[in-house]
DOTI-313909 format. One record per residue (C-alpha): x, z, y; residue number from 1. Coordinates in Angstrom, 3 decimals. Layout:
# residues N
<c1: X	c3: Z	c2: Y	vexvo: NUM>
...
END
This chain:
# residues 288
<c1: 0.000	c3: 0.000	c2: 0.000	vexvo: 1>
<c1: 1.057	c3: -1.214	c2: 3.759	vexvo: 2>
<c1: 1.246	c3: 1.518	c2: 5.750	vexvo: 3>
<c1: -0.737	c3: -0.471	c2: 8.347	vexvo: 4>
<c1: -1.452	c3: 1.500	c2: 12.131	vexvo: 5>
<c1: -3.263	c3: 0.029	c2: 15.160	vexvo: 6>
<c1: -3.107	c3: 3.096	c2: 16.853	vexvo: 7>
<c1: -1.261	c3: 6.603	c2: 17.098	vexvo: 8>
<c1: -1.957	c3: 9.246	c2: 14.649	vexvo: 9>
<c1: -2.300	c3: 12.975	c2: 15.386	vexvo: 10>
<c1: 0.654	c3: 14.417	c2: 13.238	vexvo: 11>
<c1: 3.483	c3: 12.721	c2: 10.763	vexvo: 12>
<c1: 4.048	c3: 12.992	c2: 7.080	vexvo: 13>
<c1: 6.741	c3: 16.056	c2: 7.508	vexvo: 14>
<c1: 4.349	c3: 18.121	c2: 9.209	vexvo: 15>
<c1: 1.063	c3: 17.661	c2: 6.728	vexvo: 16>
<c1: 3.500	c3: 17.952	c2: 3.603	vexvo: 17>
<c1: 5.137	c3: 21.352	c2: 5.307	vexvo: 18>
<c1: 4.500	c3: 24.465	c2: 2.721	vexvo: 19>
<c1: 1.393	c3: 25.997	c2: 5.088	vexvo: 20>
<c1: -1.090	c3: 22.693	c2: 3.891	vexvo: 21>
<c1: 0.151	c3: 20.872	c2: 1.383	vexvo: 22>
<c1: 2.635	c3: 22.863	c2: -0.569	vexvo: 23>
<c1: 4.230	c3: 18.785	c2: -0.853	vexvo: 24>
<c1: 1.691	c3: 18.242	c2: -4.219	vexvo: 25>
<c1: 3.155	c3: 14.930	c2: -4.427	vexvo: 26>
<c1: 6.452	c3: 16.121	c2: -5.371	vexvo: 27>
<c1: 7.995	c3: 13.527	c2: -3.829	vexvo: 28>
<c1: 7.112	c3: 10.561	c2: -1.568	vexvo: 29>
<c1: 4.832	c3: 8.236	c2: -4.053	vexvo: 30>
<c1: 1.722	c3: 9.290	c2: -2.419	vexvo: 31>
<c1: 3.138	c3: 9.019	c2: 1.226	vexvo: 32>
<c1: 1.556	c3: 5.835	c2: 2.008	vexvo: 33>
<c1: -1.816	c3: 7.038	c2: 0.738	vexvo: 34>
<c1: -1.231	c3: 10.354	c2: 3.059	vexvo: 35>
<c1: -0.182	c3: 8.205	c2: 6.074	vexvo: 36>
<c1: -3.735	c3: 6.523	c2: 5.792	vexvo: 37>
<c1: -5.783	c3: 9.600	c2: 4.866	vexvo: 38>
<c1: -3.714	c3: 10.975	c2: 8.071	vexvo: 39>
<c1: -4.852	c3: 7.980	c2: 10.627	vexvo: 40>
<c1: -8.705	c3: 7.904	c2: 9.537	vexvo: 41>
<c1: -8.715	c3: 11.569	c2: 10.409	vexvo: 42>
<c1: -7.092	c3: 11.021	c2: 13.423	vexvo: 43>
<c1: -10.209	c3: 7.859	c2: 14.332	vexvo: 44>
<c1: -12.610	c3: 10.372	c2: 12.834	vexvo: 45>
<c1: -11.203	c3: 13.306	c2: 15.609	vexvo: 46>
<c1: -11.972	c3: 10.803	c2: 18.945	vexvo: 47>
<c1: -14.911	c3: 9.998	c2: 17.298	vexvo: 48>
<c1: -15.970	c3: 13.634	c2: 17.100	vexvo: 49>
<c1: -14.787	c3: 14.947	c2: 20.273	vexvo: 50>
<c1: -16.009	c3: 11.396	c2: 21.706	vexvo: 51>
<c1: -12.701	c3: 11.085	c2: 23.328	vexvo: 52>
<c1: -9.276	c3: 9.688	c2: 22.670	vexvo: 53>
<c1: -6.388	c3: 11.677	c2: 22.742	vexvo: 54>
<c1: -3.792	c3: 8.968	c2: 23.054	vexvo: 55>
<c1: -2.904	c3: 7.234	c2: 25.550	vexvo: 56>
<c1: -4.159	c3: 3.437	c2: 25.649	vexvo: 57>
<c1: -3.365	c3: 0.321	c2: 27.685	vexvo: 58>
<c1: -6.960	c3: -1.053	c2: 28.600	vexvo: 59>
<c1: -9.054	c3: -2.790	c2: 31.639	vexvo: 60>
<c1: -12.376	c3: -1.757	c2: 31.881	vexvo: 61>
<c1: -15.829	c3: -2.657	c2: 33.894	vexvo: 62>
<c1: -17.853	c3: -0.122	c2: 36.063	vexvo: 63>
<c1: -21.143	c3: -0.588	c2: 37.782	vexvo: 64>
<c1: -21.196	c3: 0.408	c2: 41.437	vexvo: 65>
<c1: -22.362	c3: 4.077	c2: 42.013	vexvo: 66>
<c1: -23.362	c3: 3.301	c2: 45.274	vexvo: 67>
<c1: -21.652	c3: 6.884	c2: 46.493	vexvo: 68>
<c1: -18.260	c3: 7.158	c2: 47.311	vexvo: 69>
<c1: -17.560	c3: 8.961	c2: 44.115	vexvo: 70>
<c1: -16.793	c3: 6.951	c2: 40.645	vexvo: 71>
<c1: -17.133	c3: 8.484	c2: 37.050	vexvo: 72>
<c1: -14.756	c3: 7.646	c2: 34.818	vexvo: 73>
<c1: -13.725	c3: 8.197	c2: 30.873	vexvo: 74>
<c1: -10.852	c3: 10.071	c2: 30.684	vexvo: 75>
<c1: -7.828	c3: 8.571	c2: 33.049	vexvo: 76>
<c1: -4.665	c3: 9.012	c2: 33.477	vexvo: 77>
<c1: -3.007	c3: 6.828	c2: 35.388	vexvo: 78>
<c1: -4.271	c3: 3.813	c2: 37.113	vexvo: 79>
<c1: -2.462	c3: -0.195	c2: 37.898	vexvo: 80>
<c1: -5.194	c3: -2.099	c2: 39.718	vexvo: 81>
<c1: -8.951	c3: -1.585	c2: 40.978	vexvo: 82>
<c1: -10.551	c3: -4.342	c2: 41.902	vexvo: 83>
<c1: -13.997	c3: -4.893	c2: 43.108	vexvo: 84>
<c1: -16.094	c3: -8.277	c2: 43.337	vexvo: 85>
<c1: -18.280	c3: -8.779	c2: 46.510	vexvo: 86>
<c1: -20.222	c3: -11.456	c2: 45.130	vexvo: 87>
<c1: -22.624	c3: -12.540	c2: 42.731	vexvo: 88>
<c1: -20.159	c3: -14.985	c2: 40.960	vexvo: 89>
<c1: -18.266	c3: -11.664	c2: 39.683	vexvo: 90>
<c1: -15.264	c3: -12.898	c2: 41.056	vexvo: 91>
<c1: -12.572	c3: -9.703	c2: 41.592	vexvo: 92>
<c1: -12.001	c3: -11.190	c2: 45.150	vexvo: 93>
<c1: -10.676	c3: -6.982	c2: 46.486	vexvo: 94>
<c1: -7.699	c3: -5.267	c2: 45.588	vexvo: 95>
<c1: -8.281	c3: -1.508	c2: 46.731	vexvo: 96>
<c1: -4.827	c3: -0.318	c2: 47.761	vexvo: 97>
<c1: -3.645	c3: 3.596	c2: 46.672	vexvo: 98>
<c1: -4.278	c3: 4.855	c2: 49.891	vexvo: 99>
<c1: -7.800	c3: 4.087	c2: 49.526	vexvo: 100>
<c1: -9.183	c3: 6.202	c2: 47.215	vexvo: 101>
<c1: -8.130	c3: 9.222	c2: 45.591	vexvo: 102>
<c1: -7.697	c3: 10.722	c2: 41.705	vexvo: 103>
<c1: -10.020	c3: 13.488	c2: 40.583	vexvo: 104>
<c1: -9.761	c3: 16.560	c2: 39.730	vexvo: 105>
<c1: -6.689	c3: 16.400	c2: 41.865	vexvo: 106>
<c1: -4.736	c3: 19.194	c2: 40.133	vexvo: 107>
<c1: -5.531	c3: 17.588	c2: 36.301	vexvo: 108>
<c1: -2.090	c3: 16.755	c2: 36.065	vexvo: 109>
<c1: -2.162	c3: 14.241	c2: 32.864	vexvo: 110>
<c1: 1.551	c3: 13.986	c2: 32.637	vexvo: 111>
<c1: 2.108	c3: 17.234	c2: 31.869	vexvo: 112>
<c1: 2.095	c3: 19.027	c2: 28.646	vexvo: 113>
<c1: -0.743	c3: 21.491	c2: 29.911	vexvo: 114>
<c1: -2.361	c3: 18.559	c2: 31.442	vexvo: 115>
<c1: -6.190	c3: 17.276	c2: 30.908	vexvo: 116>
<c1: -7.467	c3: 13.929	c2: 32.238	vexvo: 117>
<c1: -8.868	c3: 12.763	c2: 35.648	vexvo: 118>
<c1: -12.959	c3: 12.297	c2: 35.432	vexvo: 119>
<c1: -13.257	c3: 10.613	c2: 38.471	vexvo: 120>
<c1: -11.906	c3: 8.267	c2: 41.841	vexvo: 121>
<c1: -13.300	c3: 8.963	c2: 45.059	vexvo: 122>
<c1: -13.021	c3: 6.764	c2: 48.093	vexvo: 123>
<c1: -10.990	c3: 8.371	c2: 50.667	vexvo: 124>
<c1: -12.808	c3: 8.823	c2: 53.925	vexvo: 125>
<c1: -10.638	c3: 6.856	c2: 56.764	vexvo: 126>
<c1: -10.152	c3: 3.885	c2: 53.931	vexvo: 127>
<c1: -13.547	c3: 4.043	c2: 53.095	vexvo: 128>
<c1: -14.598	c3: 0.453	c2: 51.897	vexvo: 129>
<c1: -18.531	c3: 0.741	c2: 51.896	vexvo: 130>
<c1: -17.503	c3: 3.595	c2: 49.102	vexvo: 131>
<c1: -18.335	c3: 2.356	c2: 45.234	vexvo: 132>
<c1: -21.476	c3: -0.397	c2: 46.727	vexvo: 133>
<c1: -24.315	c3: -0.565	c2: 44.003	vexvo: 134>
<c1: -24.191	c3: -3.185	c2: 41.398	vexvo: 135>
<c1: -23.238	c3: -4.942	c2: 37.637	vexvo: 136>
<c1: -19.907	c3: -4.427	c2: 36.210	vexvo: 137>
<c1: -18.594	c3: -5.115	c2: 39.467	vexvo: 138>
<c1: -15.850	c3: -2.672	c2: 39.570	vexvo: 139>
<c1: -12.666	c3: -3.335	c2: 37.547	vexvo: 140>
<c1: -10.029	c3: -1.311	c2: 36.627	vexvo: 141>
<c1: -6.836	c3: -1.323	c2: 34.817	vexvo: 142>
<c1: -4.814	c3: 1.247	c2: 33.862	vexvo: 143>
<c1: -3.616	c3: 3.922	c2: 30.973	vexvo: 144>
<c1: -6.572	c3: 6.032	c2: 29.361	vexvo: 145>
<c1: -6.732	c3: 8.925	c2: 26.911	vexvo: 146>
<c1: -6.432	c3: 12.806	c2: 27.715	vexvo: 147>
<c1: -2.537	c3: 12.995	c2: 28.433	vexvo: 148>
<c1: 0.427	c3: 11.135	c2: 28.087	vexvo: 149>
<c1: 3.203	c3: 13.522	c2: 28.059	vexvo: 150>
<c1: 6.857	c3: 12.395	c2: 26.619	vexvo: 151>
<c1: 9.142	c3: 14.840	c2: 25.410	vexvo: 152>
<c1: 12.802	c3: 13.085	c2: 24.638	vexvo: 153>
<c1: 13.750	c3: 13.123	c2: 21.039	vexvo: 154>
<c1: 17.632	c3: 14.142	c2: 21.432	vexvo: 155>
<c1: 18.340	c3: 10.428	c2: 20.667	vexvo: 156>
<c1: 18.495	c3: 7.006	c2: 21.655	vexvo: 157>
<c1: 18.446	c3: 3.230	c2: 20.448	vexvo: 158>
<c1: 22.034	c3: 2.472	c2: 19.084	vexvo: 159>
<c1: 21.626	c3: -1.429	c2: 19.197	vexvo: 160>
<c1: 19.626	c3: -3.565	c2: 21.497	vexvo: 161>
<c1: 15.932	c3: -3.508	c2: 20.356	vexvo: 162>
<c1: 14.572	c3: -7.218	c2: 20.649	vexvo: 163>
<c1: 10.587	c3: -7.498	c2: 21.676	vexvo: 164>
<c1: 9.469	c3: -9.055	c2: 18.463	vexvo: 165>
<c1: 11.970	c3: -6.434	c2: 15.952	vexvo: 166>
<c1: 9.736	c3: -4.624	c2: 13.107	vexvo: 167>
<c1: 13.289	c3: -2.124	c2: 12.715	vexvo: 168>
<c1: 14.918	c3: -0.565	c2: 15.570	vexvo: 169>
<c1: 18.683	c3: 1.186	c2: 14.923	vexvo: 170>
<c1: 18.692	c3: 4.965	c2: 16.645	vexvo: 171>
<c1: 21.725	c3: 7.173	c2: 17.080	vexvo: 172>
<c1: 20.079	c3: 9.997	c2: 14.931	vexvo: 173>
<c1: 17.272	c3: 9.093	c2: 12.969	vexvo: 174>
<c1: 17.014	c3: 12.828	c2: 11.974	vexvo: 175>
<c1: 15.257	c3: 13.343	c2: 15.047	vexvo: 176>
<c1: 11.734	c3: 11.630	c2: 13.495	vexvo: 177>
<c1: 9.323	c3: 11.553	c2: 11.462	vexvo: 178>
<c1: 6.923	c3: 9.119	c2: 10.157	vexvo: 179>
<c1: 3.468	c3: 8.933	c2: 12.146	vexvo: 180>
<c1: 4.982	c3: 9.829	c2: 15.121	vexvo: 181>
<c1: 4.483	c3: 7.426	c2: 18.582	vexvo: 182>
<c1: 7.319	c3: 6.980	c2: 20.705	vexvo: 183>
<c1: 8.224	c3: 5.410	c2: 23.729	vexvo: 184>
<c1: 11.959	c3: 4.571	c2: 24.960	vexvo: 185>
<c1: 12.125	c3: 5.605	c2: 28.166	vexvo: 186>
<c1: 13.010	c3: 8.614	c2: 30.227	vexvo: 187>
<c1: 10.484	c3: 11.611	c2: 29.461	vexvo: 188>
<c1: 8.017	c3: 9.984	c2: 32.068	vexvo: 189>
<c1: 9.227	c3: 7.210	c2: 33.823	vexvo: 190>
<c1: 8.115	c3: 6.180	c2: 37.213	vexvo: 191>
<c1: 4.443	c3: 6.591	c2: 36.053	vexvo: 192>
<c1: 2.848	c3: 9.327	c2: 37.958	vexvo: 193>
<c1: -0.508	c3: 10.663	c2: 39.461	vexvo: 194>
<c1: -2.335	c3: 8.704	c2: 42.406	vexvo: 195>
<c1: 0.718	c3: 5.962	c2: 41.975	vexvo: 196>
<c1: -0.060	c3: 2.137	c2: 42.194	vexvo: 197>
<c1: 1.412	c3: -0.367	c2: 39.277	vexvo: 198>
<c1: 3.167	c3: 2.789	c2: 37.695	vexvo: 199>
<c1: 5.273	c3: 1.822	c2: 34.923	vexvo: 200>
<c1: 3.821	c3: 2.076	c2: 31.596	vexvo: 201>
<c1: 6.693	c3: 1.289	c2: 28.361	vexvo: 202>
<c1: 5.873	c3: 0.101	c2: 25.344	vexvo: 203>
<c1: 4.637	c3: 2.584	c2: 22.411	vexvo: 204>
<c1: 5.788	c3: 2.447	c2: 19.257	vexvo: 205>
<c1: 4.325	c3: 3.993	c2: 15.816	vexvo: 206>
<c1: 7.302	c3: 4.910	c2: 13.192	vexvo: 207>
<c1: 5.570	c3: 4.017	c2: 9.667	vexvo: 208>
<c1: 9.052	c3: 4.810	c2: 7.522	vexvo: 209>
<c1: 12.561	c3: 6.008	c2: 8.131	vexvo: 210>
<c1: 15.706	c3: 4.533	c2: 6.491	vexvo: 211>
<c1: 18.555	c3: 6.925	c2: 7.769	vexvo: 212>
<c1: 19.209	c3: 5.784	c2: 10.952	vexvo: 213>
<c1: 16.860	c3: 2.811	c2: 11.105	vexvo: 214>
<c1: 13.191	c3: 2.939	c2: 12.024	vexvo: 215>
<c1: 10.740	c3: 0.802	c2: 10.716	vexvo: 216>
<c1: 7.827	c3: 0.744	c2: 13.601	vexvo: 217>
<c1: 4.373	c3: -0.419	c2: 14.914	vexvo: 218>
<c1: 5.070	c3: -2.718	c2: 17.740	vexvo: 219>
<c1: 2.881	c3: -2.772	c2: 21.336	vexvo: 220>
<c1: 1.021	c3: 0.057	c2: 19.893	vexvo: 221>
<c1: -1.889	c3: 1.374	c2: 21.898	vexvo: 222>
<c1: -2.419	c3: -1.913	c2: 23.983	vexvo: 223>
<c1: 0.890	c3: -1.682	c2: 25.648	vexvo: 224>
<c1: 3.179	c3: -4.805	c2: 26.327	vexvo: 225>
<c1: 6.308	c3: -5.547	c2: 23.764	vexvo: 226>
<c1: 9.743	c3: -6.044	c2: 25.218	vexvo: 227>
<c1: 13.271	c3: -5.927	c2: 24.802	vexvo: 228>
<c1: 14.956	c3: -2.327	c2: 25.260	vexvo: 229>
<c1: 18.679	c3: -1.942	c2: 25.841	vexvo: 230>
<c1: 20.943	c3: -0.168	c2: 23.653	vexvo: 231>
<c1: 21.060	c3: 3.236	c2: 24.589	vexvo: 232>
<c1: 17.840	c3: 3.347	c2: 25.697	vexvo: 233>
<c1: 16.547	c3: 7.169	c2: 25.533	vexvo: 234>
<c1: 13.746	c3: 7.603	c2: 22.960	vexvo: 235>
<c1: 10.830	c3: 9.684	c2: 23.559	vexvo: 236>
<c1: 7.751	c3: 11.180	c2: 21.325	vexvo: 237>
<c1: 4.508	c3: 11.547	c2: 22.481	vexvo: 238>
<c1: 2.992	c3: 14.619	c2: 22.049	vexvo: 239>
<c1: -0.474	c3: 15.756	c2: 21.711	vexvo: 240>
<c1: -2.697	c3: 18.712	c2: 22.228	vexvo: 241>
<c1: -0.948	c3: 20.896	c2: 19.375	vexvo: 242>
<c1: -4.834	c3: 22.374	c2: 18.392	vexvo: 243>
<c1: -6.102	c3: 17.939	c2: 18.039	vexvo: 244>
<c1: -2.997	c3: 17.916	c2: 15.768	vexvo: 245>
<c1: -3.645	c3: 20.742	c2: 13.872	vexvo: 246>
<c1: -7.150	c3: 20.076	c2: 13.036	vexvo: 247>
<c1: -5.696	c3: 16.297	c2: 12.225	vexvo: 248>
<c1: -3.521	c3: 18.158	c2: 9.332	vexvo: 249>
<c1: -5.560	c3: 20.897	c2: 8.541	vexvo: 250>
<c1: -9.029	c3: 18.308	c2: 7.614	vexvo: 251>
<c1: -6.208	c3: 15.693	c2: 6.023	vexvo: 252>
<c1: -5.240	c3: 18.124	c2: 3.988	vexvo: 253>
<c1: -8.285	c3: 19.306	c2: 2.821	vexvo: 254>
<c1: -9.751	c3: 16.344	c2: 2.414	vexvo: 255>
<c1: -6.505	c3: 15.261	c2: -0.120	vexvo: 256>
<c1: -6.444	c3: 18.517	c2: -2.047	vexvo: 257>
<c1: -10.080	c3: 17.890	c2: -2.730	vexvo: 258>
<c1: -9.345	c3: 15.232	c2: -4.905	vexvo: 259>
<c1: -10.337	c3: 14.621	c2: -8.437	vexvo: 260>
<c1: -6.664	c3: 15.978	c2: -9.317	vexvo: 261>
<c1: -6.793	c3: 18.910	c2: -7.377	vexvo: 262>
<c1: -8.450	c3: 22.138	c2: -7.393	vexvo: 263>
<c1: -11.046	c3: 21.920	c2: -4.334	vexvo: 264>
<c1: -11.520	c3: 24.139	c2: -1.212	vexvo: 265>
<c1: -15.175	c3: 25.612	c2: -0.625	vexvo: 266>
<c1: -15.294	c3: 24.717	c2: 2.862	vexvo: 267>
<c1: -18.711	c3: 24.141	c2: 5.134	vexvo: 268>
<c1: -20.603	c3: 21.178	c2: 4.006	vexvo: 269>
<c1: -20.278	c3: 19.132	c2: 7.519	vexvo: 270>
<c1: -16.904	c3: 19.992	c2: 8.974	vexvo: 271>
<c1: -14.096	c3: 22.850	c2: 8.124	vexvo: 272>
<c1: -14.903	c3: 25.670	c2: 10.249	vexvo: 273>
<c1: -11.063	c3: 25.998	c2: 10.755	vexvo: 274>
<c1: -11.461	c3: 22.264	c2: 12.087	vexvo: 275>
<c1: -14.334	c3: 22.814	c2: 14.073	vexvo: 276>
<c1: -12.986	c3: 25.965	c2: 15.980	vexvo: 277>
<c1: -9.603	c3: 24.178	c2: 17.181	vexvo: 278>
<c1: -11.790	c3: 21.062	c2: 18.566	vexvo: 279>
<c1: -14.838	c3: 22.382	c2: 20.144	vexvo: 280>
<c1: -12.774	c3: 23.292	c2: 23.244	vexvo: 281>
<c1: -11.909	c3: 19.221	c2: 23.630	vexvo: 282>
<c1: -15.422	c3: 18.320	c2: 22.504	vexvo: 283>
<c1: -17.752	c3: 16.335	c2: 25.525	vexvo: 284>
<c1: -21.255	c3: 15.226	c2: 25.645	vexvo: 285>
<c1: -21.582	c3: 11.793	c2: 24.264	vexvo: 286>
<c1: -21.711	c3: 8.563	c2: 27.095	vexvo: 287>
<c1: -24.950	c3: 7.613	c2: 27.998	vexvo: 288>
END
């Protein structure tokens, strides 16, 4: 079995395998592909549940006109363009500029590890624009989505030049990682930052297996654009919520010791109540 990924998972193989969940049944690594699945279903099954994603995504979406000079959003973190279209022909004939409207809450702080997403942009008063004007899908905007995107560097970096279109990259220590984890090579948070304009967002990357120092990885993972990183190039993980990731490893788990092979848990019929505890705090009503 492929170890196939189209988006990042909350925990890696080390971690669900450690002697607190699995007690490493497998013996061994011939049911590591299997795991790594099991592992990224939970992970879909998680957003799904708290209706929100916890990693950060590359995405443009469309907004009808609140006609206010506040905007709701899904969660945000960062955004590269809003553009608005004045006529019926839904062509996005204005750019708003960052001066003209700000991020809300402004102290979410996305980047950050205790960080939680923005909810909303409001037109700023002296750049006011008519505010949000009333109307279909005719608000665009661009830009990095998800709860947080915080980076935290790995203690190594790429050892040989990392083409675009390379399934392997070569990394000084491949100790440092483990398989399901995201990373990014970059400094910790480059350039992107709250209330910035066009803020650099580098490629993501999802490590599927490790080969001593070489990393076999998910390319332009999470929407994000593929390109060419120098060597030497500082690699960073992404890091998540650590109760999303341990209700990821805790329900994985479960779920695998339930097996026909295994002796089974008596857990709550709907969802772990272990599980449910760690994610009601990230839990939100459902979009209308």
């Amino acid at each position: 079995m492929a170890r196939e990924a189209y988006r990042s998972i909350y925990g890696d193989l080390t971690k669900l395998k450690d002697d607190s969940l699995l007690k490493d049944p497998a013996a061994g690594s011939d049911d590591d592909d299997e795991l790594f699945e099991l592992l990224l279903a939970v992970s879909d099954w998680i957003d799904r549940y708290c209706n929100r994603p916890f990693y950060p995504r590359v995405e443009t979406l469309l907004f009808d006109g609140s006609g206010s000079d506040r905007l709701s959003v899904p969660d945000l973190i960062a955004v590269t363009e809003l553009a608005q279209a004045d006529n019926a022909g839904q062509s996005f004939n204005r750019l708003w500029q960052p001066g003209d409207y700000r991020l809300l809450p402004y102290n979410a702080a996305p980047l950050r590890p205790w960080g939680h997403p923005y909810a909303a942009i409001r037109s700023r008063a002296e750049h006011r624009n008519g505010g949000f004007t009333p109307g279909e899908a005719n608000f665009r905007i661009s830009g990095l989505w998800g709860y947080r995107r915080f980076a935290e560097p790995s203690g190594a970096a790429l050892q040989a030049q990392a083409d675009a279109d390379a399934a392997t990259i070569t990394v000084t220590d491949g100790a440092q990682f483990r398989p399901g984890q995201t990373i990014t090579p970059n400094a910790a948070n480059p350039a992107i930052s709250e209330n910035s304009a066009n803020p650099a967002i580098s490629e993501q990357m999802l490590i599927t297996a490790i080969n001593g120092p070489t990393l076999t990885v998910t390319r332009a993972l999470n929407g994000t654009t593929p390109a060419a990183h120098p060597s030497g190039a500082p690699l960073n993980i992404l890091r998540w919520p650590p109760s999303v990731e341990r209700a990821a490893l805790i329900q994985t788990a479960r779920i695998w010791t339930r097996a026909a092979d295994f002796q089974p848990f008596y857990v709550d019929a709907d969802i772990d109540t272990d599980v449910r505890l760690l994610l009601e705090p990230y839990r939100k009503p459902p979009s209308p």
